[in-house]
N, C-alpha and C positions, 0 to 999 in steps of 0.2 A: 454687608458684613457687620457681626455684632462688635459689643464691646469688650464683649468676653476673647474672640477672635482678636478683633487691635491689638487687646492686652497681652494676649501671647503674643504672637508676633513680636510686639515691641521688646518683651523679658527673653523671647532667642533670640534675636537682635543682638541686645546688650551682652548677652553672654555671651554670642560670637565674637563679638569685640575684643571681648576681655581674653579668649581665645585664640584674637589674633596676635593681640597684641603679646601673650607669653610667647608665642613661635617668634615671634620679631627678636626679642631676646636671646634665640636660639639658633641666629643665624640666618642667612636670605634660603638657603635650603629649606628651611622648616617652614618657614614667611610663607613659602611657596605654595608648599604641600598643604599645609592646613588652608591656606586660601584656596586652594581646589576641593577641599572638602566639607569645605562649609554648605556648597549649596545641595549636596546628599545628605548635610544633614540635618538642614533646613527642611529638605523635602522629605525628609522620615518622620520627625516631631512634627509639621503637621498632618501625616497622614496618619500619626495614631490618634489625633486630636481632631479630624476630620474637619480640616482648613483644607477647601478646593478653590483654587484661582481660575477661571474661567479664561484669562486673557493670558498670552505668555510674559509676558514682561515681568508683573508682581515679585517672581521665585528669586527670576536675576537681579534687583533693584535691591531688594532682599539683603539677600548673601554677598553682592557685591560691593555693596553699600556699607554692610557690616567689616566687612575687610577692610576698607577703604575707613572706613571710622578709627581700626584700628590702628591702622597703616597712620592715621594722619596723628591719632592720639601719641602713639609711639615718637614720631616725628616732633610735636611740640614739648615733648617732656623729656625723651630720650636723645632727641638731635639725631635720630638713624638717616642713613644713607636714603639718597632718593630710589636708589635698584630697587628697594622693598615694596616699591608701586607695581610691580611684578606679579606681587599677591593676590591685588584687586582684578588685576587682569586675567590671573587664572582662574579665579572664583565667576570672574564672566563665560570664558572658556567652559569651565565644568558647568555650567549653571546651564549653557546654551547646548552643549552633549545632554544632559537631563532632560531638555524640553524637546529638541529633536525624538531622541527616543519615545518620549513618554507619546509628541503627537504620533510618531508611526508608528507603534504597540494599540496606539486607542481605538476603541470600536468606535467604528462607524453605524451614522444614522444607517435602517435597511432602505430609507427610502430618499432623501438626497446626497447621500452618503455622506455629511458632514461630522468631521471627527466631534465624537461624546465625550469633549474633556474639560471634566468639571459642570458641565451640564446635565440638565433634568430630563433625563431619559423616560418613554413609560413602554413598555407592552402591549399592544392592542388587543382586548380581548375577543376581538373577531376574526383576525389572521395569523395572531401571533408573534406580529415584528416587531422590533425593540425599532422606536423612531426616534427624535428629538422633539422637544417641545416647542423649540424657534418657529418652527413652518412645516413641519408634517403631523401632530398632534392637533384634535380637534380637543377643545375642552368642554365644549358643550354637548356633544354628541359623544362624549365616551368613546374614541375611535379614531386612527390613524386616516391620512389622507384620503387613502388610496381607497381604504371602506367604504368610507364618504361616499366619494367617487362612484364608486362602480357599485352601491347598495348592497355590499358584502353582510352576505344575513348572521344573525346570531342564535335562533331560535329555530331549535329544530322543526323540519315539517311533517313532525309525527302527530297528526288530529288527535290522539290519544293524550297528549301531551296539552293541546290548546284545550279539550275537553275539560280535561281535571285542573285546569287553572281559570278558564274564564265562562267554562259552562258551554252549553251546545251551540252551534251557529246560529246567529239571529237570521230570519225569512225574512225582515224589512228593516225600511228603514238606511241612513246613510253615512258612510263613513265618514266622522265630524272635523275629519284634516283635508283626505283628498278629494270627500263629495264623492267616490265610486259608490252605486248603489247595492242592494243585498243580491240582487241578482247578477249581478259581475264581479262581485269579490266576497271574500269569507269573512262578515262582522261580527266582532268578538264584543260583548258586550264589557262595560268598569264594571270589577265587581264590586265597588262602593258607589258610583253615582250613576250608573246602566249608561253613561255615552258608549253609544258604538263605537267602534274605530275596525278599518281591516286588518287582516296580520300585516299587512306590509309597513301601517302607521304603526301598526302597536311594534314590529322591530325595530323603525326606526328610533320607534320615540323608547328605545330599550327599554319595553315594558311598562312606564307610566303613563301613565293618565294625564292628557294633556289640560285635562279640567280640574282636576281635586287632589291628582298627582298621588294617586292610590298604584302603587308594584305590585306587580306580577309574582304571588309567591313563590312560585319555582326558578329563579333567575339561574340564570348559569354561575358560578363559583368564580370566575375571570371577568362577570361582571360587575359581580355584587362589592368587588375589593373597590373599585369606584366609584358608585354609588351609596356605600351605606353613609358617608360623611357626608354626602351633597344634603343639602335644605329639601329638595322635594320627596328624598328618601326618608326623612326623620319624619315628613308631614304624614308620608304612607305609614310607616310605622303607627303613629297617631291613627290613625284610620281604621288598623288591624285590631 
């Protein structure tokens, strides 16, 4: 979390306070109510500020905290009754309704179904599932577990298609990842440094060149959103 994030935080904070502290003024009724509404609107300013808490705790500590500050401020300046600890407790109450719901509303990973809240979801661009980054996302391989897995291709198997990007099959020669020769597999020559590679390397290795790291210029559209930031893509670029 940055500074800029602290910093709010801290200034809703302080202004709940000061919010609570006027409803104290106004009777243990309003003490109440405004202490059950602080943690909705805790959880409104920072969703237009785009503050996500990964863990549940943070929201309630929060809002609760902020009650309780003002509860206790009230208490040392104004001598109010102890009932007004009330506040704090409903602000936990509301805070804990808020996180309840918000986990059962949240999307679930497709693949270990762990709720996506406040985490870094991607896309795969091979299946199409929204995963989680914790443990179903590959970051090296551009591609969810399960792809991984089970070698789920990206590149279509139209020869039309491998012809106009990497040029006609090579007759010799061996693929420089799995060692299959030209006679057992279709080797696609780099077209900056001629290493062969098969179509099965060259889908894994989603179209780079595992020598000079030169791309496949027709990538698919769901892959290229991945790779154009990566380092070996800027180097292909450089190449072009």
């Amino acid at each position: 979390m940055n500074k800029n994030a602290i910093a709010t935080i801290v200034a809703v904070s302080c202004l709940e306070i000061i919010l609570q502290l006027i409803a104290l003024l106004l009777g243990l009724p309003a003490a109440i109510i405004c202490g059950a509404l602080l943690p909705p609107l805790s959880q409104f300013v920072f969703g237009l500020i785009d503050i996500q808490f990964r863990a549940w705790w943070p929201l309630l500590l929060q809002s609760a905290g902020a009650s309780l500050g003002g509860v206790l401020l009230g208490w040392a300046t104004l001598g109010l009754r102890w009932p007004l600890l009330f506040a704090p407790l409903a602000a936990c109450v509301s805070a804990g309704v808020l996180l309840f719901m918000r986990r059962w509303q949240a999307e679930q990973c497709a693949l270990c179904k762990h709720r996506l809240i406040g985490e870094i979801a991607f896309e795969c661009p091979r299946c199409g599932l929204r995963v989680c980054e914790r443990q179903c996302w590959n970051f090296m391989g551009c591609r969810c577990r399960m792809c991984e897995e089970h070698r789920v291709p990206i590149f279509t198997e139209d020869s039309r298609w491998w012809d106009r990007n990497f040029g006609a099959r090579s007759s010799f020669g061996k693929c420089q990842l799995c060692q299959e020769s030209a006679a057992n597999a279709d080797l696609r020559l780099c077209g900056n440094c001629g290493r062969p590679q098969c179509r099965d390397c060259w889908d894994s290795q989603n179209g780079i060149c595992s020598r000079c790291q030169w791309t496949v210029p027709e990538l698919p559209e769901r892959l290229r959103d991945f790779l154009l930031e990566t380092p070996h893509a800027q180097t292909s670029r450089g190449h072009s």
